[in-house]
N, CA, C and O atoms as a GROMACS GRO file, in nm:
protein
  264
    1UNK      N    1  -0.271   1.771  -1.470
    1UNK     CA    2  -0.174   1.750  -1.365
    1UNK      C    3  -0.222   1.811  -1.234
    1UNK      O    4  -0.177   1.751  -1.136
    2UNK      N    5  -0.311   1.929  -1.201
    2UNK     CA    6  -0.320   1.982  -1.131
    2UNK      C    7  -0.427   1.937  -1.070
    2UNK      O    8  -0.467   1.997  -0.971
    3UNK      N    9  -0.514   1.788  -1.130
    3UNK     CA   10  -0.659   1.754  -1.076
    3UNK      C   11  -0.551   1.670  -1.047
    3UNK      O   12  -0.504   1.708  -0.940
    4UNK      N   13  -0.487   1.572  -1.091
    4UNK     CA   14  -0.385   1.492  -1.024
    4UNK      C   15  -0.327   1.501  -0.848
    4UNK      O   16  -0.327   1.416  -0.758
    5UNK      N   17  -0.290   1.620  -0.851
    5UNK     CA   18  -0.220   1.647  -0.758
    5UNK      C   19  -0.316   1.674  -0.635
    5UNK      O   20  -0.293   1.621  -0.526
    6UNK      N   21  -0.419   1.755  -0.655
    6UNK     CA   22  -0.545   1.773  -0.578
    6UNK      C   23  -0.611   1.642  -0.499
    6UNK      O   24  -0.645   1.627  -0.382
    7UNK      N   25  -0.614   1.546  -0.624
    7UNK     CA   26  -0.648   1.441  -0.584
    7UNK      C   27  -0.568   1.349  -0.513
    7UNK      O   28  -0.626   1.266  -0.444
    8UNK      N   29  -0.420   1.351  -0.521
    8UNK     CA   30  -0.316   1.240  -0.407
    8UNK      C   31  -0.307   1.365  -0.301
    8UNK      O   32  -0.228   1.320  -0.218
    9UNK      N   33  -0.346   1.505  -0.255
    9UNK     CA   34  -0.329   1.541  -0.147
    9UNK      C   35  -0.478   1.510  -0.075
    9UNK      O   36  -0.484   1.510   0.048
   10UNK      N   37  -0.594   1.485  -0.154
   10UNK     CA   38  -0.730   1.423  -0.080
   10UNK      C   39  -0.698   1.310  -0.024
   10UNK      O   40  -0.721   1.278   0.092
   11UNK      N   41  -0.631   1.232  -0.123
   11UNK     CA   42  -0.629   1.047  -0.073
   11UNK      C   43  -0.539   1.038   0.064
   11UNK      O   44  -0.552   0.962   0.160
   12UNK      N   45  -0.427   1.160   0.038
   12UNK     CA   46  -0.310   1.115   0.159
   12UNK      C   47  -0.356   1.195   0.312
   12UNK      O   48  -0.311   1.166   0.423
   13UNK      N   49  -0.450   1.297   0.281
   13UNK     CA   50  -0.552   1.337   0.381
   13UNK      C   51  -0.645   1.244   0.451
   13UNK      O   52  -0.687   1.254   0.566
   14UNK      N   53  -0.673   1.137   0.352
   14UNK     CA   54  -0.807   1.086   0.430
   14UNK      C   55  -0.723   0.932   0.468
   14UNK      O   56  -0.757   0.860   0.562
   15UNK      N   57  -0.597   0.899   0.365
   15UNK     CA   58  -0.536   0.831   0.478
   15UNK      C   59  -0.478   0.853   0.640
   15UNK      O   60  -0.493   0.766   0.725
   16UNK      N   61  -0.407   0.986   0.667
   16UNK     CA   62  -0.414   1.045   0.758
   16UNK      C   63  -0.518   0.980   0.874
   16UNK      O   64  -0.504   0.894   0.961
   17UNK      N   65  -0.668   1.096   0.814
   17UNK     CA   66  -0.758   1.070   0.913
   17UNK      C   67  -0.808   0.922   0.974
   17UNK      O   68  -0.857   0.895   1.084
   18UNK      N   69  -0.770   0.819   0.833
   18UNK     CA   70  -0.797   0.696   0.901
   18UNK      C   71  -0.732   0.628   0.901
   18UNK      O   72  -0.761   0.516   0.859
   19UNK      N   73  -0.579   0.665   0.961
   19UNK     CA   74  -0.503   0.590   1.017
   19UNK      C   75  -0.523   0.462   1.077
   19UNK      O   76  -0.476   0.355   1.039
   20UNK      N   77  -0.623   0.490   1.207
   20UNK     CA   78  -0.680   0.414   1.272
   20UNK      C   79  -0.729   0.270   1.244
   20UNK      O   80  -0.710   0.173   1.317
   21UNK      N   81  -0.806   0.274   1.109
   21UNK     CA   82  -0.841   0.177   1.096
   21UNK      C   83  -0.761   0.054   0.952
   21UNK      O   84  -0.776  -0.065   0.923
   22UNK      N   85  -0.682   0.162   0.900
   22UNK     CA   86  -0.573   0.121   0.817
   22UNK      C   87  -0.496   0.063   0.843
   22UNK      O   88  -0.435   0.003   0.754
   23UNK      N   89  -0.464   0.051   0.966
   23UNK     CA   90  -0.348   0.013   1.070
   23UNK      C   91  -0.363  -0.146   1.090
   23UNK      O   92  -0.278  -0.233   1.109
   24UNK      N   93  -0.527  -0.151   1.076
   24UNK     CA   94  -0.556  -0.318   1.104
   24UNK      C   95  -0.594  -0.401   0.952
   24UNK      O   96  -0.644  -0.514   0.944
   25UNK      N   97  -0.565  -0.336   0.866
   25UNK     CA   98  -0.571  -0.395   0.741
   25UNK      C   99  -0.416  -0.494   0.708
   25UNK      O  100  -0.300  -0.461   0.730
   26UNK      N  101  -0.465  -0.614   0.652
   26UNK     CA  102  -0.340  -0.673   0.695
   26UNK      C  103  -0.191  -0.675   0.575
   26UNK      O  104  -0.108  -0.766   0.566
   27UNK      N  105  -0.194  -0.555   0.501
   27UNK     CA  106  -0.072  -0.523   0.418
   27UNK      C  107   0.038  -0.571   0.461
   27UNK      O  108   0.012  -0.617   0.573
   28UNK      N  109   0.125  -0.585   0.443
   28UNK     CA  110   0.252  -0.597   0.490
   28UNK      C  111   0.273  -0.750   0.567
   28UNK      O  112   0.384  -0.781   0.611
   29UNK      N  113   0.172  -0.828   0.575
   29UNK     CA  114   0.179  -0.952   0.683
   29UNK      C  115   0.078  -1.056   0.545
   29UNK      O  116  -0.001  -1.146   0.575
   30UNK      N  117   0.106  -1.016   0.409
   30UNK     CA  118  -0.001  -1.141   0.339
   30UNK      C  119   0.039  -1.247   0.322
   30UNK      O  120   0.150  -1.264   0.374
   31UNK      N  121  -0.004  -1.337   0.266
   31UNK     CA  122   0.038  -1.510   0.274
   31UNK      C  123   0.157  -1.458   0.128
   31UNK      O  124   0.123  -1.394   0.029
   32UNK      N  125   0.263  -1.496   0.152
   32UNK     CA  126   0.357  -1.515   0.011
   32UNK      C  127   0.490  -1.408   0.032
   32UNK      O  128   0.601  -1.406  -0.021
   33UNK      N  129   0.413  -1.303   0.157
   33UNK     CA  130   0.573  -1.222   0.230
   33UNK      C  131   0.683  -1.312   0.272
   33UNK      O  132   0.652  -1.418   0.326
   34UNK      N  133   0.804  -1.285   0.256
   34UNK     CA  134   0.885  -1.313   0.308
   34UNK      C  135   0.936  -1.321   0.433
   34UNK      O  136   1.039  -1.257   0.412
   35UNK      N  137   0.943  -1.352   0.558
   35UNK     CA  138   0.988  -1.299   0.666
   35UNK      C  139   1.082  -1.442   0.748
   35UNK      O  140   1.056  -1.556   0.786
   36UNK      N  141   1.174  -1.370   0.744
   36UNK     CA  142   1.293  -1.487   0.800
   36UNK      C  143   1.340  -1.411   0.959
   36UNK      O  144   1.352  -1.289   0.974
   37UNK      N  145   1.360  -1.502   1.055
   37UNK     CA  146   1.412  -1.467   1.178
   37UNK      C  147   1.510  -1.602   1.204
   37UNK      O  148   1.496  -1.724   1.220
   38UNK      N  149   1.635  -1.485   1.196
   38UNK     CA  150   1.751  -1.600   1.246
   38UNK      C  151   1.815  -1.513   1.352
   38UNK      O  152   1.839  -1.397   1.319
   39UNK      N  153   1.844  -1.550   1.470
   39UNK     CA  154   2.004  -1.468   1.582
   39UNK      C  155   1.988  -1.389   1.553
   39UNK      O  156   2.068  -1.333   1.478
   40UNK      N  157   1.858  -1.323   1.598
   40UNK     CA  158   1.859  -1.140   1.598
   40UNK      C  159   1.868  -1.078   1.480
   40UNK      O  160   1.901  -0.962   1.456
   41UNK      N  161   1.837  -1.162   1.410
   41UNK     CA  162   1.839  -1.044   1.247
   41UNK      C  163   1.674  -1.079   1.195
   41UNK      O  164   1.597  -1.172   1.176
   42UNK      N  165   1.682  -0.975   1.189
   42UNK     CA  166   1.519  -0.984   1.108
   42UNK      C  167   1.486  -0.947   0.966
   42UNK      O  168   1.454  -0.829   0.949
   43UNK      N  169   1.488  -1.026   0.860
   43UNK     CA  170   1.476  -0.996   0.701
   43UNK      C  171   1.284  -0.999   0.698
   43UNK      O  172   1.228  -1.097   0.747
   44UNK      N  173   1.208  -0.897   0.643
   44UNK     CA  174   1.080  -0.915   0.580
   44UNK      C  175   1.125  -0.842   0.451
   44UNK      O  176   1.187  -0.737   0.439
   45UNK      N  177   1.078  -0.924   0.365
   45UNK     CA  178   1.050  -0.896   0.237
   45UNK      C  179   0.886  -0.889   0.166
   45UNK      O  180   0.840  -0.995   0.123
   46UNK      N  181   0.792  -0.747   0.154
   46UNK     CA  182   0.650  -0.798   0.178
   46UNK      C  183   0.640  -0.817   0.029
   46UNK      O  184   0.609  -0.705  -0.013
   47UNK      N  185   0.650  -0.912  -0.088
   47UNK     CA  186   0.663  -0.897  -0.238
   47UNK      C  187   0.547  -0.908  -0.285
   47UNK      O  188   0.528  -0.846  -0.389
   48UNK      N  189   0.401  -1.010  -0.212
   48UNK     CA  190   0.308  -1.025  -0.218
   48UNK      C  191   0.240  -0.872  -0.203
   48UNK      O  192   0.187  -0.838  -0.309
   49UNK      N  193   0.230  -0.793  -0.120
   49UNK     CA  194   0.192  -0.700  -0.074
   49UNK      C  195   0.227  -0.605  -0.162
   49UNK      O  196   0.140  -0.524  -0.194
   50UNK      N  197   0.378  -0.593  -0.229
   50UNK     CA  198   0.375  -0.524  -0.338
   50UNK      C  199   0.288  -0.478  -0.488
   50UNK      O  200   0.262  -0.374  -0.550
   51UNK      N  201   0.263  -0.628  -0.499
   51UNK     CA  202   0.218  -0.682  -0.627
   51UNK      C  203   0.130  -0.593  -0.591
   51UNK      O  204   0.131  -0.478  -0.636
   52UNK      N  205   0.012  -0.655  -0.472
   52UNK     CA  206  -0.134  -0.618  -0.443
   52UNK      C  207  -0.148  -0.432  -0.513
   52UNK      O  208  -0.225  -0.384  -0.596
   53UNK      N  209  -0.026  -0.368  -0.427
   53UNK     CA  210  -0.083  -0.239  -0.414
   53UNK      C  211  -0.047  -0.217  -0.574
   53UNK      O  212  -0.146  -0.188  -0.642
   54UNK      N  213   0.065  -0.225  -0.636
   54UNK     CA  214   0.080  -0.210  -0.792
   54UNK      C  215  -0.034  -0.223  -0.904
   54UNK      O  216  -0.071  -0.145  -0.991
   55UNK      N  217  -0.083  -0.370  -0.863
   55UNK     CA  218  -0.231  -0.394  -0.905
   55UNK      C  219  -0.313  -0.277  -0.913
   55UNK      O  220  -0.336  -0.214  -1.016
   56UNK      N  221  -0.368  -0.244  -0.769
   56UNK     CA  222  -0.452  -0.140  -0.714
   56UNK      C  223  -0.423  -0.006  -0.783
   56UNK      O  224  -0.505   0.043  -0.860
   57UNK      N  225  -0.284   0.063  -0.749
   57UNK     CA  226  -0.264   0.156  -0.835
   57UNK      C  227  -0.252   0.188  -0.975
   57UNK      O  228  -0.280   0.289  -1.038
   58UNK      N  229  -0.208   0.088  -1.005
   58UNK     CA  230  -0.237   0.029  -1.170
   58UNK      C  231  -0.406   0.099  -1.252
   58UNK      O  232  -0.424   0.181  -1.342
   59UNK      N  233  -0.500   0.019  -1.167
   59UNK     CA  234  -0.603   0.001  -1.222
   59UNK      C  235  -0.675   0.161  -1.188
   59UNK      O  236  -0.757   0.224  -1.254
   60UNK      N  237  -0.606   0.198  -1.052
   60UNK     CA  238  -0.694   0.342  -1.038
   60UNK      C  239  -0.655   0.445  -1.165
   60UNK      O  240  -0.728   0.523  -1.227
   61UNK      N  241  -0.481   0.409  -1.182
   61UNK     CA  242  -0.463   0.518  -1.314
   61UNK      C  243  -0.518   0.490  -1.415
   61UNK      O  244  -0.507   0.572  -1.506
   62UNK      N  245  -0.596   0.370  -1.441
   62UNK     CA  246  -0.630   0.335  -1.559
   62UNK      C  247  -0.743   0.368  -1.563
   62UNK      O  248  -0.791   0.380  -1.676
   63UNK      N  249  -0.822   0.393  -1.460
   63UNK     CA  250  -0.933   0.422  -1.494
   63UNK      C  251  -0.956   0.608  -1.464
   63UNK      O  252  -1.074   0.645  -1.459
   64UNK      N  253  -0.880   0.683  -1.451
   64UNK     CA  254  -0.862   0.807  -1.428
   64UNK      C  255  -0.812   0.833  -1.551
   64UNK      O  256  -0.860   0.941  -1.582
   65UNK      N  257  -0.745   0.796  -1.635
   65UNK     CA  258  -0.756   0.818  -1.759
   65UNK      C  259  -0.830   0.782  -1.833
   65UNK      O  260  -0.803   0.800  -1.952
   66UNK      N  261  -0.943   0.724  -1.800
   66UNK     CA  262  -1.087   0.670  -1.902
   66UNK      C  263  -1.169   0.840  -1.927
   66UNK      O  264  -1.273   0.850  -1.993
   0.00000   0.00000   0.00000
């Protein structure tokens, strides 16, 4: 637990530092989001984008427990 924890305060550090270029990665805007604009109301739903990162995190725990 404690290499665990070490390790999501590295990852959320070096997200931090590269904010910058994270910023232009296109999460939140993929083909299969939801985004409706009617009279000033704005619904995004990013479900595609969900999946992605679930995937991603999925597979990192899986292989951190190898």
């Amino acid at each position: 637990m404690n290499r665990f924890l070490i390790l999501l305060g590295v990852l959320c550090l070096l997200a931090g530092l590269g904010w910058r270029w994270f910023v232009r990665i296109p999460f939140g805007r993929l083909p299969g989001d939801i985004h409706i604009v009617r009279g000033g109301i704005n619904f995004h739903f990013p479900i595609v984008t969900c999946i992605v990162i679930s995937v991603v995190v999925s597979v990192l725990l899986w292989l951190l427990r190898r």
